[in-house]
N, C-alpha and C positions, 0 to 999 in steps of 0.2 A: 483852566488853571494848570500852566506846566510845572511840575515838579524839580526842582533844582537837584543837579549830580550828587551836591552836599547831602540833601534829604535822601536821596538814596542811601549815599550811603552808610548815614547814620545809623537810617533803617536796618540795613544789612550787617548792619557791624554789633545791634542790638538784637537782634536773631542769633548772632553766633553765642555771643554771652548768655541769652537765654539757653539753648542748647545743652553750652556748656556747663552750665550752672544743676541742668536737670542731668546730665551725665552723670554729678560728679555729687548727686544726690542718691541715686542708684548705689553709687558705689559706697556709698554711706558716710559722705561728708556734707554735714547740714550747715557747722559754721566753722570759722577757724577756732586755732587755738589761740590767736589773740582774743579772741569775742566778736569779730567781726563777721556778718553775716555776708554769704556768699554774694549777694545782689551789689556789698559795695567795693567787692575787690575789679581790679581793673581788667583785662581782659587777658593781658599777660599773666598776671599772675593766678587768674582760671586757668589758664592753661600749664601753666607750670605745676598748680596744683594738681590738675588731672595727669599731667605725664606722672608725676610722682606716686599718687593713689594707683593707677596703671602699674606701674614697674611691681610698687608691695603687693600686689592683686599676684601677681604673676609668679612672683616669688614663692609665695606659699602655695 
């Protein structure tokens, strides 16, 4: 059974949000301040939040 490009890269695109998600619990963000848990935000805005949590991190 061949795996279709799609499934890739679903695959891989759900590895980065994982990833990102355990980054950005490290740094000690478990949910937002809306209440939303980090598993449902999108993948931009994982990343948006990490650059941001990044920047305060450095700051201090």
């Amino acid at each position: 059974m061949t795996r279709t490009f799609r499934s890739y890269l679903r695959e891989a695109l759900e590895d980065v949000k994982v990833k990102r998600i355990e980054q950005l619990i490290q740094l000690g963000r478990v949910k937002m301040e809306d209440g939303r848990q980090l598993y449902e935000l999108t993948i931009s805005e994982l990343e948006h939040e990490y650059k941001c949590m990044k920047e305060k991190r450095m700051l201090l």
